[in-house]
N, C-alpha and C positions, 0 to 999 in steps of 0.2 A: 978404613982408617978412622981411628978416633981423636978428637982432637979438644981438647983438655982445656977449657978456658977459666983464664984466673979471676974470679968473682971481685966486679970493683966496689969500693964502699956505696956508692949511687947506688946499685943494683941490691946489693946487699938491704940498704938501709928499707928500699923499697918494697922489698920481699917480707921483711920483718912488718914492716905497717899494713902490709897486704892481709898478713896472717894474724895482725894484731885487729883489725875490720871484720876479717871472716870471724874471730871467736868473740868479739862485740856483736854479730849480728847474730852468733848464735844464743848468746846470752839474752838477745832482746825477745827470743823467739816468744809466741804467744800463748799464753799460759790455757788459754782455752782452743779448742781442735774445733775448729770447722765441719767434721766430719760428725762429731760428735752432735753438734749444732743441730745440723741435717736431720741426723737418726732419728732426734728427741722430737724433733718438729714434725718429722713425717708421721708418725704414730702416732703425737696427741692430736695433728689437726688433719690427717686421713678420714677417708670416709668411711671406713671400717668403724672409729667414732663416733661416728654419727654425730656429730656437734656437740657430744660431751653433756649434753642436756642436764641444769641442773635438778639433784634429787634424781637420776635415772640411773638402770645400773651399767651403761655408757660414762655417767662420770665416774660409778664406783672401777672401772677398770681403769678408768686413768687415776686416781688416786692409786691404784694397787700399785700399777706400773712403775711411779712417781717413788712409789715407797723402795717397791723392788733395786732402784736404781740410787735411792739412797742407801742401801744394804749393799748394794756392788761397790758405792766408795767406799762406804766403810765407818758410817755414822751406827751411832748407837739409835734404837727404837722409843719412839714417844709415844706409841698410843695404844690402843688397849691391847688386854690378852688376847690372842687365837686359841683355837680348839684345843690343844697342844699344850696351854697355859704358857708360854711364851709371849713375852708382849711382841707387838707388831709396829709394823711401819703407818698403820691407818688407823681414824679415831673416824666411828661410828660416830652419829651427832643424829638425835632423834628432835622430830620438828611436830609438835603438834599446833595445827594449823585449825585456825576458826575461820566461819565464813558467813554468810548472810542465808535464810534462808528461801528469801525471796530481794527484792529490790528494797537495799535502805534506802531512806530521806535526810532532808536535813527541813526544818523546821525553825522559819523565821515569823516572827511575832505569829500573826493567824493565818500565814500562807503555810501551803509544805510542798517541797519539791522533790521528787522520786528521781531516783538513779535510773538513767536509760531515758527517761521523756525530758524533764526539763532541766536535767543537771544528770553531768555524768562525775562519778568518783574515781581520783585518779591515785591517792593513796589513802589506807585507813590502818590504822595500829591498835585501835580499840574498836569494839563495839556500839561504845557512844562517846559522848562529847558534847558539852556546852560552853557556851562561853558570851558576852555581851559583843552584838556588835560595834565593828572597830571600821569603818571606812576611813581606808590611809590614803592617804596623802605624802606626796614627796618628800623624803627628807624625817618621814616621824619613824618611831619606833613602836611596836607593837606592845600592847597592853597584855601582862601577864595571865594568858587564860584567854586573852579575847580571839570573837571569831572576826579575824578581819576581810575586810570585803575590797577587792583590787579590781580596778579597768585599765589594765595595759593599752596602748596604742596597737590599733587593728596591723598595723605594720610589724610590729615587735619578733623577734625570730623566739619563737616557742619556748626555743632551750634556752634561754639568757632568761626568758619571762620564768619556765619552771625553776631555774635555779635560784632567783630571788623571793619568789616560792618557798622553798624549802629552808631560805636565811631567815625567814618570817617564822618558822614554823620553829627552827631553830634559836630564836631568838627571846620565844614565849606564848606565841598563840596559839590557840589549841586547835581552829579550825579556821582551814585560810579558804577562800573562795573568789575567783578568778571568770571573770568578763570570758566567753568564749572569742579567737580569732580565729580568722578563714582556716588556716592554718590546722585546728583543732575540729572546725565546725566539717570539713572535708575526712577528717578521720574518726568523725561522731557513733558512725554503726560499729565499728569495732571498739570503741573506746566502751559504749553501752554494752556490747557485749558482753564485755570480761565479767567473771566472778569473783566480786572482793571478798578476799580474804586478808588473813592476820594471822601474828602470832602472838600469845598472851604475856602477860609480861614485863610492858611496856613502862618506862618511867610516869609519861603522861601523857592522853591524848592527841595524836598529830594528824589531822585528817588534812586532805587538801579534796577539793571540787571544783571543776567548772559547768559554770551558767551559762545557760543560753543566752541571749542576748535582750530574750521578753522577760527572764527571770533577772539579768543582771539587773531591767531596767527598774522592777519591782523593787527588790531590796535598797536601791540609792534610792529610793525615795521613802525607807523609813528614819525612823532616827538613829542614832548613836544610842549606844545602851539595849538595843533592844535584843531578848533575849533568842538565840539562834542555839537547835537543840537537832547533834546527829545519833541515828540509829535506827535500828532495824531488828527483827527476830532471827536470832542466831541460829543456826544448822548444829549436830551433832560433831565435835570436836574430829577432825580428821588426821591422822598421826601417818609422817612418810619420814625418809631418811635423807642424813647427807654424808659426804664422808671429806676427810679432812688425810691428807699426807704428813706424817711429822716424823722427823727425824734430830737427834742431836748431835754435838759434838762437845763432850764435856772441856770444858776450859781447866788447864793446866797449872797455872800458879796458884796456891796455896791461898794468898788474899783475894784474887779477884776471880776467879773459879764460880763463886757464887754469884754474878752478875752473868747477865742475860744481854745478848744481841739476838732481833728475832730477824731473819731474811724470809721475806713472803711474797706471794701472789695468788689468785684466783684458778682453780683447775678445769672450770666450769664454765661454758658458754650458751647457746639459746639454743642447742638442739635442733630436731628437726621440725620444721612449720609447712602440711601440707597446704597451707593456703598460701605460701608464697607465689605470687607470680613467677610464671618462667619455670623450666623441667629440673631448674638445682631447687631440692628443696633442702639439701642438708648446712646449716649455718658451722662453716669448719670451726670459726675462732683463730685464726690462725697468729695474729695479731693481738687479736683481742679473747684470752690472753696466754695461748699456747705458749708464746714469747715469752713471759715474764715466767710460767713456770720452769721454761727448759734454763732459763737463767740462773735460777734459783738450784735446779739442779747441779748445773756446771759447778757455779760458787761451790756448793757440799764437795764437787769432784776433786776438783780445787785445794778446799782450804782441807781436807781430811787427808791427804795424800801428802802433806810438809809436815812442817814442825807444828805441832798440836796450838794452836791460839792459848794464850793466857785468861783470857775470857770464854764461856761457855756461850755455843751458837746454838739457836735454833733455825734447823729448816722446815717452812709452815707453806702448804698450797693447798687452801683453803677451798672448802665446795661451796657452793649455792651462792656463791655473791651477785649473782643475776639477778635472782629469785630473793637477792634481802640481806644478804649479806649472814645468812644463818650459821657457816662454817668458822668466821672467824668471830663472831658472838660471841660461839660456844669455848670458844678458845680463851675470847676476852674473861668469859665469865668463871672458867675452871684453866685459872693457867697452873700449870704444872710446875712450876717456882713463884719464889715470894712477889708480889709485886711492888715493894719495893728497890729490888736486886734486877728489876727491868727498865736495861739502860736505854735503848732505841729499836725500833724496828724500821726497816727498810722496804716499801712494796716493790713490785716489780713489774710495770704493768705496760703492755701496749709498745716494744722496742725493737720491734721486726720490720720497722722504716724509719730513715729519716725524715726529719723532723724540718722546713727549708726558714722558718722561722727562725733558725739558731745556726751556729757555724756548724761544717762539715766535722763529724765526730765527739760535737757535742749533747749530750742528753738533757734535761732540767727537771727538777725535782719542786715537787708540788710545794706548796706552803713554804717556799723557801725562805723567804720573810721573816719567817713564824719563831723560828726558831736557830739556835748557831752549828747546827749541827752541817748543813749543806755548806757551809761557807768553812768551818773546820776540814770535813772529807775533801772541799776543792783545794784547800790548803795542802791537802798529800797529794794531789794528782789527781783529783776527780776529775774529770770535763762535765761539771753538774753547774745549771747557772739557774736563774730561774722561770720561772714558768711565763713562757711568750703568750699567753691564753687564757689570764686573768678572769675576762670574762663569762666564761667556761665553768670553773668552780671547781676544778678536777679535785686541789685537795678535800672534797669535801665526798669524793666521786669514789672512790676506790677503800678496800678495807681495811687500810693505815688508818681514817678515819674513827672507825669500831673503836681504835685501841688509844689515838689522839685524843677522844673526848673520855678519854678514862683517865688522862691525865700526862700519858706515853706520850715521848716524842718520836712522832712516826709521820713519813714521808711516804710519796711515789714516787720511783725511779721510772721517767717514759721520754720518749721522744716522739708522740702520739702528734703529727700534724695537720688532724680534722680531716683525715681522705675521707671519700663519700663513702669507703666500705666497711668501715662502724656501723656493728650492729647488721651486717647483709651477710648474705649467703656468698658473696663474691669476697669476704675475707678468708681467703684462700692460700696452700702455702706457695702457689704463684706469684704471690704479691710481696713474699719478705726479699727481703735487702739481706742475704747472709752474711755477706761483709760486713754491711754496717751492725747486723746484728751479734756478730762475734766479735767485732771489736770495740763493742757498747758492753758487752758481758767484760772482756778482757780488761779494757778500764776501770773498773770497780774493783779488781781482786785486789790491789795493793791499800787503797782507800782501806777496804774495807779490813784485810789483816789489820793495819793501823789500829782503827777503829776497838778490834779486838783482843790487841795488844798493847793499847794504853790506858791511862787513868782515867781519859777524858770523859767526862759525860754531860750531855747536852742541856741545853733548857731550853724553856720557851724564852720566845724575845717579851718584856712584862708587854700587859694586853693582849696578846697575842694566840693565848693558848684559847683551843676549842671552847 
């Protein structure tokens, strides 16, 4: 028997809200696949990879790869011809590299101190470099061209000490030199080991060194002014490659068509090191920065499969930024639109953890400060605040930077919360958060259509820019 019952308006009304819930939550579904997330991660930070080693041809298949999968969504090709005469989805970027051919010096008043014995070189961008010395003091600022001379507190954490290091060097001095700490004096044999190289070029000399502690004590006890002179005999120019992934997506309205968004990150990580302690010698990247490429990827999957943006995208995952930042240089220096008509770049860097500095689901963006661009996108829905790790220097850290001091307003997108497997062989795809990492990608797709779909264009906050 069946028995026919008359639908009361309660019942009714609640059936209707029910079905009105179910197609809100299908509407909400997430514009990025989890699945997708997975694939892209297991392949660039697999060990098949081999840690992607920058300049090896382990990074050049993950450029290919990177390319291949912006040709499956469905972006036009940015980089050079293939054999075929077809452009490609990859831009060769040749690097020729100078180097020392024995141990440089640096050379104050009538002392001289050699690389490896009583001072090691921890960056060089030229060959030589002079400059008067500058013993700083807190709170001054460096003399245009000077070599200035620092003694950090023996306590000081390294990386806080290198990073205002590098704002010196930034700032105007041509050759900064730094008081050795335990710290550095405990990684002296491998720091002496390295072979300094460069690449030629350079706007102006930026050496940095650290002294030993009988050299530090030497130099404070000459004067200010005194002439401090680096260099060495040069080796025969050595020439190796990098490759770069690029893809576009031409922008659709008629006025703003010729403006540029660039969305980036690094493809590139430290390879394999067989002097790692311990039997993993392969450095995956997994985080650092797998993550931000496969980011970069989705966005292309993304925004190429709706209604075409009104603004033209580029998608950029840069090689060698380990090794120098040489991929997005090249990019900087031969952009393939006016640069004028380049409205922001976006990096993508280090977002396969949360971050416990910041709330659950929020990401932060470097130099946010800097400029009104992060504070606009969180205006659409970003979860972008800013950067809990001032100390840190990040925007100064990643290759937004390259295209920042060119005048670009360019940012990092990370939720990087200083875990100890930066830079280790234990950055592994064990260690991502695919949740939080798919739904830190998902986040951004509306910001950023916004972004690509209106007038807006960023500035610096005044003072502020690079």
């Amino acid at each position: 028997m069946i028995i026919q019952l008359r639908r009361s308006p309660l019942i009714a009304a609640v059936i209707v809200a029910a079905n009105l819930f179910a197609i809100g939550q299908s509407a909400k579904k997430s514009a990025i696949d989890e699945r997708n997330v997975r694939a892209e991660m297991q392949f660039l930070a697999g060990d098949a990879l081999q840690g992607r080693g920058s300049g090896t041809q382990f990074e050049r298949i993950a450029a290919e790869y990177i390319g291949s999968q912006f040709m499956q969504s469905g972006l036009e090709p940015a980089g050079e011809n293939g054999s075929d005469g077809r452009p490609t989805f990859v831009q060769t970027v040749t690097i020729n590299r100078n180097s020392f051919a024995g141990n440089p010096s640096v050379k104050v008043g009538g002392s001289s101190f050699e690389h490896g014995k009583e001072m090691v070189v921890m960056r060089a961008n030229s060959g030589a470099a002079t400059g008067p010395l500058q013993k700083f003091a807190q709170g001054e600022k460096p003399k245009d061209g000077a070599a200035v001379f620092v003694r950090p507190k023996q306590e000081d954490d390294p990386r806080a000490v290198m990073q205002s290091l590098q704002s010196l060097l930034s700032s105007g001095a041509s050759i900064v030199m730094v008081e050795e700490t335990p710290q550095w004096r405990a990684n002296w044999a491998n720091l002496a080991g390295r072979r300094i190289g460069f690449t030629g070029g350079a706007a102006k000399p930026a050496i940095m060194v650290i002294l030993s502690l009988e050299t530090a004590a030497v130099v404070e006890k000459m004067e200010n002014g005194t002439k401090v002179e680096f260099g060495g005999t040069l080796a025969p120019v050595q020439t190796s490659l990098t490759w770069n992934a690029i893809g576009k997506l031409p922008g659709s309205d008629k006025r703003l068509a010729s403006e540029v968004v660039v969305l980036s990150s690094h493809l590139d990580h430290l390879g394999v090191r067989e002097n790692n302690p311990g039997a993993d010698k392969i450095f995956n990247g997994a985080d650092d920065d797998a993550s931000g490429s496969v980011a970069v990827m989705e966005l292309a999957r993304v925004l190429a499969s709706g209604k075409r943006p009104m603004r033209t995208v580029y998608f950029v995952c840069f090689g060698s930024e380990e090794a120098g930042g040489y991929g997005s240089n090249y990019f900087a220096d031969n952009l393939p639109f006016p640069k004028e008509k380049f409205v922001a770049n976006l990096q993508f860097e280090m977002i396969g953890r949360p971050d416990a500095k910041v709330k659950p689901g929020e990401l932060w963006l470097t130099g946010y400060e800097r400029s009104n661009l992060g504070p606009e996108l969180a205006k659409r829905g970003a979860r972008l605040v800013q950067d809990p790790h001032p100390e840190e220097n990040f925007f100064q850290r990643s290759d937004n930077y390259t295209l920042a001091r060119r005048g670009i307003v360019a940012h990092t997108v990370s939720s990087f919360g200083l875990h100890t497997d930066y830079h280790r062989a234990s950055d592994e795809l064990k260690t991502i958060d695919f949740v939080h990492m798919t739904r830190s990608i998902d986040s951004m797709v509306k910001p950023v259509k916004w972004l690509l779909n209106s007038n807006f264009r960023p500035a610096w906050v005044p003072g502020k820019q690079p």
